[in-house]
PDB file of the backbone (N, CA, C, O) and the ligand in Angstrom, with CONECT records:
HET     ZN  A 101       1
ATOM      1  N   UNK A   1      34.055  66.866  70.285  1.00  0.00           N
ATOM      2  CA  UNK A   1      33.989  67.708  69.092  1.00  0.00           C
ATOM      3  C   UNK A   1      33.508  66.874  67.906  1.00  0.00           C
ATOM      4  O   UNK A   1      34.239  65.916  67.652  1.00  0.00           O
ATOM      5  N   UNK A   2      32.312  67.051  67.036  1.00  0.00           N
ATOM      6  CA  UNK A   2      31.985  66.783  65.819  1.00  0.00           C
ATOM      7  C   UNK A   2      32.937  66.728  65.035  1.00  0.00           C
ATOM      8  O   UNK A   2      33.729  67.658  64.888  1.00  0.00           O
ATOM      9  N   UNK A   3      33.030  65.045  64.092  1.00  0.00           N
ATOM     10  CA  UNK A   3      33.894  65.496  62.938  1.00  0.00           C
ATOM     11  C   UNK A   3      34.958  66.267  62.285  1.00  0.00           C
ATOM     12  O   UNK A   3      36.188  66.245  62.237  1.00  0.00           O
ATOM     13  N   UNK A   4      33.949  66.988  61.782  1.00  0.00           N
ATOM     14  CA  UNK A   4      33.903  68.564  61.333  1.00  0.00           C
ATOM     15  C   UNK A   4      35.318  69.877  61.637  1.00  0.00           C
ATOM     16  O   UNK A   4      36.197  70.466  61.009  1.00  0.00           O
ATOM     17  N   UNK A   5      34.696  69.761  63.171  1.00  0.00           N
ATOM     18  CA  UNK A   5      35.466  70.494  63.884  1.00  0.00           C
ATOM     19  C   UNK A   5      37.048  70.408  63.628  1.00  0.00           C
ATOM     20  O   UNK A   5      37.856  71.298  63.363  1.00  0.00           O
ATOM     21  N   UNK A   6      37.243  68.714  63.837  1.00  0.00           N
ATOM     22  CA  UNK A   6      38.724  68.094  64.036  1.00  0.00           C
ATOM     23  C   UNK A   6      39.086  68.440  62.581  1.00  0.00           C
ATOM     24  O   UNK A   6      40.241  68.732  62.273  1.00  0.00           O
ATOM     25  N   UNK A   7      38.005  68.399  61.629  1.00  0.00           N
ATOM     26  CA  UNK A   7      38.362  67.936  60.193  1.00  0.00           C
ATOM     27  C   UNK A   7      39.275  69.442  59.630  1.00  0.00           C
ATOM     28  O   UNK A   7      40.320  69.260  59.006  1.00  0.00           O
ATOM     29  N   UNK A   8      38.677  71.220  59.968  1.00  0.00           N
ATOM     30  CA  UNK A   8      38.955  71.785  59.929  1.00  0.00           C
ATOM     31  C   UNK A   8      39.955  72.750  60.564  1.00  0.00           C
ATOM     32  O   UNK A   8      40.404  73.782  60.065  1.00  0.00           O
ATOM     33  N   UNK A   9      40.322  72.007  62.231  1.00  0.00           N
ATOM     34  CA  UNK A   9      41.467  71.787  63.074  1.00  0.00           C
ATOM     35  C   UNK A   9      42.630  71.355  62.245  1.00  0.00           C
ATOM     36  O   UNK A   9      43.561  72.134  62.038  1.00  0.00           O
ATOM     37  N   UNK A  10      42.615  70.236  61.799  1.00  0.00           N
ATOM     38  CA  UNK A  10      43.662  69.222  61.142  1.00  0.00           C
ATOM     39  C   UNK A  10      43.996  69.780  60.006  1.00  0.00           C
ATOM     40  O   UNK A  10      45.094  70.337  60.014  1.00  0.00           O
ATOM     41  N   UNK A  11      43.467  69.804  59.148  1.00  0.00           N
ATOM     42  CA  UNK A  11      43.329  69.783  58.116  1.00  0.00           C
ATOM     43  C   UNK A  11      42.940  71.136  57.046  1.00  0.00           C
ATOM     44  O   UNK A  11      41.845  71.652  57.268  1.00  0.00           O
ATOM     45  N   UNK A  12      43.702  71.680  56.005  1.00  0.00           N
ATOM     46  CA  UNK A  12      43.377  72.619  55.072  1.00  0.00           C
ATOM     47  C   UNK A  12      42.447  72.496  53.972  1.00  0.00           C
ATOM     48  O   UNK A  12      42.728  71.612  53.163  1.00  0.00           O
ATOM     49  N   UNK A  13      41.457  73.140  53.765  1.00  0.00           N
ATOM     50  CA  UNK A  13      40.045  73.139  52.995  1.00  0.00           C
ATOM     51  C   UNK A  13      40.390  74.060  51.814  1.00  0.00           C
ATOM     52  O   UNK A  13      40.553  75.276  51.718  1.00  0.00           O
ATOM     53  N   UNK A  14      40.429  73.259  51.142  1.00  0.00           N
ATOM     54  CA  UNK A  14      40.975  74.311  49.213  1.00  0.00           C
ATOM     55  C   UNK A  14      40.298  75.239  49.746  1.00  0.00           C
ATOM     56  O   UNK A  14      39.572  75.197  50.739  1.00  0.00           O
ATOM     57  N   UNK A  15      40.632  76.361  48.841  1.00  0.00           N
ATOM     58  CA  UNK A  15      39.875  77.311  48.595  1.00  0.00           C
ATOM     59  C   UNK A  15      38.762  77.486  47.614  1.00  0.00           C
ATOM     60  O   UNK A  15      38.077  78.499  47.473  1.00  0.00           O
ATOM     61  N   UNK A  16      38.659  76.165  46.842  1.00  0.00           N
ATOM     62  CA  UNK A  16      37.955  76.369  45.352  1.00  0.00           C
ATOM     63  C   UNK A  16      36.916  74.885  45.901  1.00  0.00           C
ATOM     64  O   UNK A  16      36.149  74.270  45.160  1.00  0.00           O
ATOM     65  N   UNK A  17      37.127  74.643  47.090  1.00  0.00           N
ATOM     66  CA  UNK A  17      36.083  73.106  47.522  1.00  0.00           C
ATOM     67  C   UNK A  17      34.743  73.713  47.145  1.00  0.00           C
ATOM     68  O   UNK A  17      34.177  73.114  46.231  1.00  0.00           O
ATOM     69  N   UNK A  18      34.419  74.251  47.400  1.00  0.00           N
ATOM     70  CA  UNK A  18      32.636  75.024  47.254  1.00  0.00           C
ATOM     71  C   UNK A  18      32.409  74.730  45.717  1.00  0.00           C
ATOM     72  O   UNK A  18      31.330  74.228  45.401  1.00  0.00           O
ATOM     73  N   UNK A  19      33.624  75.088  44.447  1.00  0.00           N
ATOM     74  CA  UNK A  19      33.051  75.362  43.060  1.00  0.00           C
ATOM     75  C   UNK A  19      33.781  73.931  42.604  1.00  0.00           C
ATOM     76  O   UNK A  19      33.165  73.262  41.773  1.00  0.00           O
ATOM     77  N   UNK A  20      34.958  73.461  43.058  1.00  0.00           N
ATOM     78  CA  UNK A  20      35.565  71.986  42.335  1.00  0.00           C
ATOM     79  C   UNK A  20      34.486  71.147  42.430  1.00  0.00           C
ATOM     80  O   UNK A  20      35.033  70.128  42.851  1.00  0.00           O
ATOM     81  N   UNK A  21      33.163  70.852  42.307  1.00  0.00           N
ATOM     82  CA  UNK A  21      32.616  69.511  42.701  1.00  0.00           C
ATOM     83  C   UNK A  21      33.359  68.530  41.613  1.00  0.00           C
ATOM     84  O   UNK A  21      33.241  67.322  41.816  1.00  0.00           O
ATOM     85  N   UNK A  22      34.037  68.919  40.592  1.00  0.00           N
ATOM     86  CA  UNK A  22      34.521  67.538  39.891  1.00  0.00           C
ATOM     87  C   UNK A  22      35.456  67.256  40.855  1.00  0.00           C
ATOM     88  O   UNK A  22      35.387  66.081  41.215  1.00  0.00           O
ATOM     89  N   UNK A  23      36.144  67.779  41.302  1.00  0.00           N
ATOM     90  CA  UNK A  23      36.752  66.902  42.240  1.00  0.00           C
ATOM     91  C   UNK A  23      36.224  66.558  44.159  1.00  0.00           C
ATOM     92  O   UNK A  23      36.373  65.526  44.813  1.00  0.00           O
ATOM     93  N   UNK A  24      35.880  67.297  44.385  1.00  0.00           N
ATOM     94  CA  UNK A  24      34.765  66.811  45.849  1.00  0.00           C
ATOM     95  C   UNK A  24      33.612  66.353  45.542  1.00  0.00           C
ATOM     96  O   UNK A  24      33.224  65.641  46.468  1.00  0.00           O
ATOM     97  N   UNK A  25      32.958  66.395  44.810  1.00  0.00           N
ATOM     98  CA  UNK A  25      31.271  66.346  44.719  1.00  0.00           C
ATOM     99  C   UNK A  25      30.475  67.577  44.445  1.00  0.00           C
ATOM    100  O   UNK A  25      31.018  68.661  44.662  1.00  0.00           O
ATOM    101  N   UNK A  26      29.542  67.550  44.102  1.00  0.00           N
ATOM    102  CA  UNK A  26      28.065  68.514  43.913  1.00  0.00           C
ATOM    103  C   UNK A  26      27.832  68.707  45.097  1.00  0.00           C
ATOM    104  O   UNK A  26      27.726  67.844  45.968  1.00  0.00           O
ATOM    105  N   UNK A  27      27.716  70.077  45.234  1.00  0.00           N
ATOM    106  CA  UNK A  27      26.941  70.940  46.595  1.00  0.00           C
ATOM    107  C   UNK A  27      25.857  70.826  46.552  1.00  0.00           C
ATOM    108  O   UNK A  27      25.328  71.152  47.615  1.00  0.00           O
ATOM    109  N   UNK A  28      24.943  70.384  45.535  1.00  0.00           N
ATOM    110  CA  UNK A  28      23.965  71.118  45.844  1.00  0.00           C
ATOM    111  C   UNK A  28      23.417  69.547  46.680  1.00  0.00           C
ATOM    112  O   UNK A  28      23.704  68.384  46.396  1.00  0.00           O
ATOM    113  N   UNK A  29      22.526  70.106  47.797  1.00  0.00           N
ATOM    114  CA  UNK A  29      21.519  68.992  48.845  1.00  0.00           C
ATOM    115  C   UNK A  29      22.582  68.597  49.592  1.00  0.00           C
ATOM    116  O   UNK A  29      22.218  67.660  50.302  1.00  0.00           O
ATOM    117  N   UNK A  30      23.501  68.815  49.732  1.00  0.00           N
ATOM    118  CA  UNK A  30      24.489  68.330  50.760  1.00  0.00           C
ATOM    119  C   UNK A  30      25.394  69.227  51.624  1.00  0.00           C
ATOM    120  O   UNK A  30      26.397  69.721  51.110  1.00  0.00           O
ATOM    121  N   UNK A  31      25.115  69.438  52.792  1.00  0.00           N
ATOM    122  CA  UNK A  31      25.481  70.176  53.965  1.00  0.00           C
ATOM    123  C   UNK A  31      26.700  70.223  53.776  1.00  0.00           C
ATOM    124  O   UNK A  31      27.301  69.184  53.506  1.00  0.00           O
ATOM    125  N   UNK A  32      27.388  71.483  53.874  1.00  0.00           N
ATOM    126  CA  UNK A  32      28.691  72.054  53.980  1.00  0.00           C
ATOM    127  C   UNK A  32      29.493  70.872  54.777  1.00  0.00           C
ATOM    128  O   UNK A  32      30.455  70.268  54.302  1.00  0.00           O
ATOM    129  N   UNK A  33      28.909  70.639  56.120  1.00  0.00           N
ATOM    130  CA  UNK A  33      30.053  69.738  56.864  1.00  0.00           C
ATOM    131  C   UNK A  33      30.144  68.423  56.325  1.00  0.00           C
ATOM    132  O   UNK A  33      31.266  67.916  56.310  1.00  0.00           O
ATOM    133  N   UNK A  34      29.169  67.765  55.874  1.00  0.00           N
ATOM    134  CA  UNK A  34      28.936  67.086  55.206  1.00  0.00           C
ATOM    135  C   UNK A  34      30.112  66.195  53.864  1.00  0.00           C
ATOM    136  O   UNK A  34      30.737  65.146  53.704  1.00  0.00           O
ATOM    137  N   UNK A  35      29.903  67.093  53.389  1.00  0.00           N
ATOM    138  CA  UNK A  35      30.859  67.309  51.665  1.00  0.00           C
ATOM    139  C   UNK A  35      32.314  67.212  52.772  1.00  0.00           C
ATOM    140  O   UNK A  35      33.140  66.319  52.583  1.00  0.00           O
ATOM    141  N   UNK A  36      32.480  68.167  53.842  1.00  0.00           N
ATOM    142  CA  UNK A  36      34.060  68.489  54.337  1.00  0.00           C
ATOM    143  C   UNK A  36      34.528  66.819  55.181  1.00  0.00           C
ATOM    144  O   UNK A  36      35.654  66.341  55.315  1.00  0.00           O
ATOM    145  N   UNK A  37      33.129  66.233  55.648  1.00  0.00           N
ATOM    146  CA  UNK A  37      33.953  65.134  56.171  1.00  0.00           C
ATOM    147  C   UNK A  37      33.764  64.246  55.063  1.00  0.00           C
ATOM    148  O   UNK A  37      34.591  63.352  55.242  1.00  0.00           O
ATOM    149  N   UNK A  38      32.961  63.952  53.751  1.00  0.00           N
ATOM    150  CA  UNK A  38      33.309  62.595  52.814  1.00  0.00           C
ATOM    151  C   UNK A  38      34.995  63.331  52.364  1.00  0.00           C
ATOM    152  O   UNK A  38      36.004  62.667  52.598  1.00  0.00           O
ATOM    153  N   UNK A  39      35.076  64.455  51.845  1.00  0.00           N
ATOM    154  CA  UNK A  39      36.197  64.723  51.402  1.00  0.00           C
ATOM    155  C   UNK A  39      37.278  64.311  52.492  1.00  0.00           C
ATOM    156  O   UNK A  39      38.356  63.909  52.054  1.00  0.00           O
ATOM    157  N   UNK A  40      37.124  64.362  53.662  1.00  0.00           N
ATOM    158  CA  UNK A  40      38.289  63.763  54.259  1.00  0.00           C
ATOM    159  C   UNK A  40      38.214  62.770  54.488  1.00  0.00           C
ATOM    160  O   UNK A  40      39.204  62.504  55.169  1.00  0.00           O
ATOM    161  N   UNK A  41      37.660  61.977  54.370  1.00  0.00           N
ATOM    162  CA  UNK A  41      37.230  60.440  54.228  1.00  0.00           C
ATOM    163  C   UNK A  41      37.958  59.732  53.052  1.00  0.00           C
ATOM    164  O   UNK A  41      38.360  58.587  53.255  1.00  0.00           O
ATOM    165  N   UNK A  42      38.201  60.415  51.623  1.00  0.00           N
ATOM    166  CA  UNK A  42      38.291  60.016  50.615  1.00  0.00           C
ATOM    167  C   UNK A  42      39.924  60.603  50.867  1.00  0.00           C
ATOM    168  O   UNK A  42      40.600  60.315  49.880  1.00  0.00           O
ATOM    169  N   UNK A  43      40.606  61.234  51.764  1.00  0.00           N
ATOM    170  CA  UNK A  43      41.971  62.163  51.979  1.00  0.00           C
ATOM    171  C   UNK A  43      42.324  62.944  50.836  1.00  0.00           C
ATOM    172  O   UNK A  43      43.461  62.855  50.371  1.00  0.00           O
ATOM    173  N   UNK A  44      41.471  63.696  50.339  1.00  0.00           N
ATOM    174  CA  UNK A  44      41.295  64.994  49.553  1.00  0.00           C
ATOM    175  C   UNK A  44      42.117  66.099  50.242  1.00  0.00           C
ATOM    176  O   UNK A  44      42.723  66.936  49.574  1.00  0.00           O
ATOM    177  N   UNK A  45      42.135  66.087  52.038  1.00  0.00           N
ATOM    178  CA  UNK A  45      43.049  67.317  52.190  1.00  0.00           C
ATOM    179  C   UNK A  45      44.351  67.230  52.677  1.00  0.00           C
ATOM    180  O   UNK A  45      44.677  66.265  53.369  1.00  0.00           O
ATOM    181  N   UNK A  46      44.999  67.965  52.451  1.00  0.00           N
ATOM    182  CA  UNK A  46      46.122  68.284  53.109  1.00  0.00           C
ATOM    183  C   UNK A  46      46.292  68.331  54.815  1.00  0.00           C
ATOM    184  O   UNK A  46      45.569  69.257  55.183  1.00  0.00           O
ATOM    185  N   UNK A  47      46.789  67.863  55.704  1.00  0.00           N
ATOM    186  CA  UNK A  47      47.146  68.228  56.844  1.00  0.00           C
ATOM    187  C   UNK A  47      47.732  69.808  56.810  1.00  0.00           C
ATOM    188  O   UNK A  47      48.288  70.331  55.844  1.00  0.00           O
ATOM    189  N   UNK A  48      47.474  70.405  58.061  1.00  0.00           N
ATOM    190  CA  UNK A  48      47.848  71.524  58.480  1.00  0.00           C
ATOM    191  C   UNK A  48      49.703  71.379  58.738  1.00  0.00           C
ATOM    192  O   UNK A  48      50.695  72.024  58.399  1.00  0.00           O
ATOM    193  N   UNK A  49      49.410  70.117  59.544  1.00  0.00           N
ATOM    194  CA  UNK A  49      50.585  69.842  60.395  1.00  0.00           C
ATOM    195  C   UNK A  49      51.290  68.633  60.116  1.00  0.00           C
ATOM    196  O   UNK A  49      52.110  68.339  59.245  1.00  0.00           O
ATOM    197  N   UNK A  50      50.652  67.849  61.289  1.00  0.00           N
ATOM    198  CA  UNK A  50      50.611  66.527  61.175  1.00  0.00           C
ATOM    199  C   UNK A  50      49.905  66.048  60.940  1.00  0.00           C
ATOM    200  O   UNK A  50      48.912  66.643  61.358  1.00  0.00           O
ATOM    201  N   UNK A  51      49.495  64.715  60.179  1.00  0.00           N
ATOM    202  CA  UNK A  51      48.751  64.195  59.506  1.00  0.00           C
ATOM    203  C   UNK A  51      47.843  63.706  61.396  1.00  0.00           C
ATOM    204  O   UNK A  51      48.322  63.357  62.475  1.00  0.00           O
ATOM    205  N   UNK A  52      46.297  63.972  60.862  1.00  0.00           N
ATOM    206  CA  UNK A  52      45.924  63.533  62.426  1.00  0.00           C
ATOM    207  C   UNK A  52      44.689  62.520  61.798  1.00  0.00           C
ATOM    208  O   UNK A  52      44.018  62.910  60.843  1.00  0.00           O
ATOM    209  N   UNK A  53      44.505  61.449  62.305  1.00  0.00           N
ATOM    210  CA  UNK A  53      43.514  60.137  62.231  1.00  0.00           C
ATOM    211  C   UNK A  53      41.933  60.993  62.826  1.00  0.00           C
ATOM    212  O   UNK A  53      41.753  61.354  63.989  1.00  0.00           O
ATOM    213  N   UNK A  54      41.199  61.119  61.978  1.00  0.00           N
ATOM    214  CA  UNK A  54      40.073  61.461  62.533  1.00  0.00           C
ATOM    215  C   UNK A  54      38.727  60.387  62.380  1.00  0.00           C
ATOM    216  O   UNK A  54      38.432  60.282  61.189  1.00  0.00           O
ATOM    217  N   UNK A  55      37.959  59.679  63.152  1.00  0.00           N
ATOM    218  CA  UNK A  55      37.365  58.799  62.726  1.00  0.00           C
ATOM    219  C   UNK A  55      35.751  59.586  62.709  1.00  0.00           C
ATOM    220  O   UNK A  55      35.100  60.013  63.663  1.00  0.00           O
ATOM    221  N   UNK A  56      35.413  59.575  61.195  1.00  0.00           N
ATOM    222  CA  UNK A  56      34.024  59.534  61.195  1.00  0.00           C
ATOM    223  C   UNK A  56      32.637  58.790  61.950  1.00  0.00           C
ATOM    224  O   UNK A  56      31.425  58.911  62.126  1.00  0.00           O
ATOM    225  N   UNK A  57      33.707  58.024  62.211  1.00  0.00           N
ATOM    226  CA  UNK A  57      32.261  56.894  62.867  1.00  0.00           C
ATOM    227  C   UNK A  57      32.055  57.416  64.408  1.00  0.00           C
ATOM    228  O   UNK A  57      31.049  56.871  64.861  1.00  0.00           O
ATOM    229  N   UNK A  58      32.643  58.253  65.328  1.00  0.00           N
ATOM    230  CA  UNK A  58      32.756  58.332  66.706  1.00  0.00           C
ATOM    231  C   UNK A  58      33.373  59.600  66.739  1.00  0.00           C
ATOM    232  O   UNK A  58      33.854  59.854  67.843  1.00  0.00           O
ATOM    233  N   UNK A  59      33.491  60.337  66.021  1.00  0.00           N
ATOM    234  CA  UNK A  59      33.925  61.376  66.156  1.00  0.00           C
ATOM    235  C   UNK A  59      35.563  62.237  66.925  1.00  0.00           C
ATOM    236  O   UNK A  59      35.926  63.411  67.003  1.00  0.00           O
ATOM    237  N   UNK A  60      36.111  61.037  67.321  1.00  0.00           N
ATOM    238  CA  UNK A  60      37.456  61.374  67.814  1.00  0.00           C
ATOM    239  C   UNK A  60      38.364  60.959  66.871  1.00  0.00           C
ATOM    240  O   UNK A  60      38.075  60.375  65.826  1.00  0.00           O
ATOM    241  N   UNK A  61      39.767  61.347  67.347  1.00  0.00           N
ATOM    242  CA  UNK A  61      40.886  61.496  66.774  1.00  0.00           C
ATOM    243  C   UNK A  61      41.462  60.431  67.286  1.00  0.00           C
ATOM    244  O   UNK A  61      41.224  59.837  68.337  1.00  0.00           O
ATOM    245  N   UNK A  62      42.474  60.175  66.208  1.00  0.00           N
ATOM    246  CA  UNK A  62      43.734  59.050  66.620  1.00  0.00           C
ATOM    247  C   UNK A  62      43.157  57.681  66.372  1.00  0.00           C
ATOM    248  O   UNK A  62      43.679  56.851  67.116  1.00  0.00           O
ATOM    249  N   UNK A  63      42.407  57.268  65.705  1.00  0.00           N
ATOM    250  CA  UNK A  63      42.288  56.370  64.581  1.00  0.00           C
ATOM    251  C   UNK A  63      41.072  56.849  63.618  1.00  0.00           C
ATOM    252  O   UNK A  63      40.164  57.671  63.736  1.00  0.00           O
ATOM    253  N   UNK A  64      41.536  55.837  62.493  1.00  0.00           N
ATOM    254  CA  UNK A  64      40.180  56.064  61.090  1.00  0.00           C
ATOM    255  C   UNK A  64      38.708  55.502  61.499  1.00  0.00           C
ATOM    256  O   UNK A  64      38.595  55.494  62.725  1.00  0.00           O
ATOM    257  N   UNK A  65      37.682  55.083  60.900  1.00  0.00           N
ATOM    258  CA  UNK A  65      36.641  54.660  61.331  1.00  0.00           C
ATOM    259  C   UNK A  65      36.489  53.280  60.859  1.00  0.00           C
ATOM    260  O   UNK A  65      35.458  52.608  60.843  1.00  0.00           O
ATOM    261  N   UNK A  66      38.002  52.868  60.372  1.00  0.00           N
ATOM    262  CA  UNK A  66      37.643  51.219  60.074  1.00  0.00           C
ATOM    263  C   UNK A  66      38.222  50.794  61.119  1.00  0.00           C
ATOM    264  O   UNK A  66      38.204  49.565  61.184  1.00  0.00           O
ATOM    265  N   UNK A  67      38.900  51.479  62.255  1.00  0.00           N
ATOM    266  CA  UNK A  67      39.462  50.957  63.488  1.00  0.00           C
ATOM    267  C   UNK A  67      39.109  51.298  64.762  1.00  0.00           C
ATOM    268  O   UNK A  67      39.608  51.211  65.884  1.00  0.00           O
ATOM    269  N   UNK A  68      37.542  51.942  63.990  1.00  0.00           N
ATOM    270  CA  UNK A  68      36.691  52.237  65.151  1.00  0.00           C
ATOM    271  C   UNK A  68      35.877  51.143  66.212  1.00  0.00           C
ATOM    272  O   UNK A  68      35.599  49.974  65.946  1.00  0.00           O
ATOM    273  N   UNK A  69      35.571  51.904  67.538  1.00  0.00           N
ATOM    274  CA  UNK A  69      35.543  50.701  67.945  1.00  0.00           C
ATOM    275  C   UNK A  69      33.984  51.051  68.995  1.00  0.00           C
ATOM    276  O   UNK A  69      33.460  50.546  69.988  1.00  0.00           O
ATOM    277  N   UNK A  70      33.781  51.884  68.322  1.00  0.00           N
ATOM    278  CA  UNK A  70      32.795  52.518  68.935  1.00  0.00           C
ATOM    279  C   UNK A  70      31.145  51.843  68.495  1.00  0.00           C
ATOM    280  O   UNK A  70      30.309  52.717  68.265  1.00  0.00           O
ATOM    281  N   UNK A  71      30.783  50.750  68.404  1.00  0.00           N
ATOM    282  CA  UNK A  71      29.719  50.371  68.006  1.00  0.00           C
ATOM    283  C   UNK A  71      29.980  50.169  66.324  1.00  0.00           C
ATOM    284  O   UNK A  71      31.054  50.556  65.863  1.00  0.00           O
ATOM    285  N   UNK A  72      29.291  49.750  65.720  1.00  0.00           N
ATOM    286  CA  UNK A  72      28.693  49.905  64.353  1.00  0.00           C
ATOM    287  C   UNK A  72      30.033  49.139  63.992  1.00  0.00           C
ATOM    288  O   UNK A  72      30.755  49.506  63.065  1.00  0.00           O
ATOM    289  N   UNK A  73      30.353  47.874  64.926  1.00  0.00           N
ATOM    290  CA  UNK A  73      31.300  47.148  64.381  1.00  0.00           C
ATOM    291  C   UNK A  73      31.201  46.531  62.514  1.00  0.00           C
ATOM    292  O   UNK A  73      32.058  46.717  61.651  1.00  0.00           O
ATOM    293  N   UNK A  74      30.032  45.882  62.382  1.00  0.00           N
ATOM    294  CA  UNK A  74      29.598  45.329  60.771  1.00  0.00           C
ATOM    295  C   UNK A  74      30.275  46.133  60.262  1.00  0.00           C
ATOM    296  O   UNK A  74      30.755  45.664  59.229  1.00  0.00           O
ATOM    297  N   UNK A  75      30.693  47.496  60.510  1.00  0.00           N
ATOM    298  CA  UNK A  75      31.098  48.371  59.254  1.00  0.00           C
ATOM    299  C   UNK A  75      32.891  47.978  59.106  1.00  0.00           C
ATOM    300  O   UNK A  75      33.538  48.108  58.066  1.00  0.00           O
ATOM    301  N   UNK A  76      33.254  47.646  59.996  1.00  0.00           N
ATOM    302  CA  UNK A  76      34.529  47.270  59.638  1.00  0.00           C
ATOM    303  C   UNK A  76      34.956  46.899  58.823  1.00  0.00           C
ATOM    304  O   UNK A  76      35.804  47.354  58.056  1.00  0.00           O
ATOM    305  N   UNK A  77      34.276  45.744  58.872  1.00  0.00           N
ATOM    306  CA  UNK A  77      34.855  44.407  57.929  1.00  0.00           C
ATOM    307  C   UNK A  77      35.070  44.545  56.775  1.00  0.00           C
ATOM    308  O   UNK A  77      35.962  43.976  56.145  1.00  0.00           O
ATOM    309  N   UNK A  78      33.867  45.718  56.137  1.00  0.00           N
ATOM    310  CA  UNK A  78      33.659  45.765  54.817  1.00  0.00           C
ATOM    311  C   UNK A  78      34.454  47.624  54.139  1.00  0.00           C
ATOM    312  O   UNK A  78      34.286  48.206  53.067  1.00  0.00           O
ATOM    313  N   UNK A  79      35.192  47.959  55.244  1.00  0.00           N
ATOM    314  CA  UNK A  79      36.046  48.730  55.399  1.00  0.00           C
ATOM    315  C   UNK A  79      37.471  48.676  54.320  1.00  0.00           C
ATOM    316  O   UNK A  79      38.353  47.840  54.517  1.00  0.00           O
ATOM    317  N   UNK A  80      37.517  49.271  53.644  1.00  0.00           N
ATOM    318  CA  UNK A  80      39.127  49.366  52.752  1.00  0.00           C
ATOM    319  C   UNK A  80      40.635  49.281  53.835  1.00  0.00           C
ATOM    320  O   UNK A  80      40.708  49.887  54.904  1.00  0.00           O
ATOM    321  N   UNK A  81      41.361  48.705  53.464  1.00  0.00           N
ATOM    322  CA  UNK A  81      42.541  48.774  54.483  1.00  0.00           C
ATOM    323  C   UNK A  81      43.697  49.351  54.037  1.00  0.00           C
ATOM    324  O   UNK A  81      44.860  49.057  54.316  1.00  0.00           O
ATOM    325  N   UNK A  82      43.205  50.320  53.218  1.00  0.00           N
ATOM    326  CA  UNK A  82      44.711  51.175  52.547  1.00  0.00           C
ATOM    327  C   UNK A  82      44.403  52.282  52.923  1.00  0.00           C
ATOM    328  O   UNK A  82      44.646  53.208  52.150  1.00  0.00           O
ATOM    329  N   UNK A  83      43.819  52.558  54.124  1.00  0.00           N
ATOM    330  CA  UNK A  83      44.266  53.992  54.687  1.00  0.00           C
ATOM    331  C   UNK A  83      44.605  54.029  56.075  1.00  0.00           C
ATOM    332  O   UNK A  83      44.960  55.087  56.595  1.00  0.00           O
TER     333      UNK A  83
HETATM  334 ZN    ZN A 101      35.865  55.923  66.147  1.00  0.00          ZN2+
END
């Protein structure tokens, strides 16, 4: 499953994400799924449930993408460690 998918599985999407860009970003040129995974990247949403680890970089669950391990190691390093 894309991102995306897990991101909107997991996780609750304001209702006002489309018009807040002061707080998500500007829509405009940037793909709906897009905007939904930096915003969960940045942990803008709420869990549904349980809080679930979704990694952008590989697309699965149950770790972040600085503990990804899926290629595109360089990106680690330079990875934040407070999430
Ligand atoms: Zn990963």
């Amino acid at each position: 499953m894309a991102v995306y998918g897990h991101v909107i599985t997991h996780y609750t999407i304001p209702v006002n994400f489309e018009n807040d860009w002061h707080k998500f970003g500007p829509s405009s040129g940037v793909a709906h799924e897009q905007r939904v995974n930096a915003a969960y990247s940045a942990d803008l949403f709420l869990p549904k449930k349980d809080k679930v680890n979704i990694c952008v970089n590989c697309g699965t669950t149950g770790h972040r993408k600085k503990h990804c391990t899926a290629g595109m190691g360089e990106v680690l390093s330079k990875e934040g460690i407070n999430d």
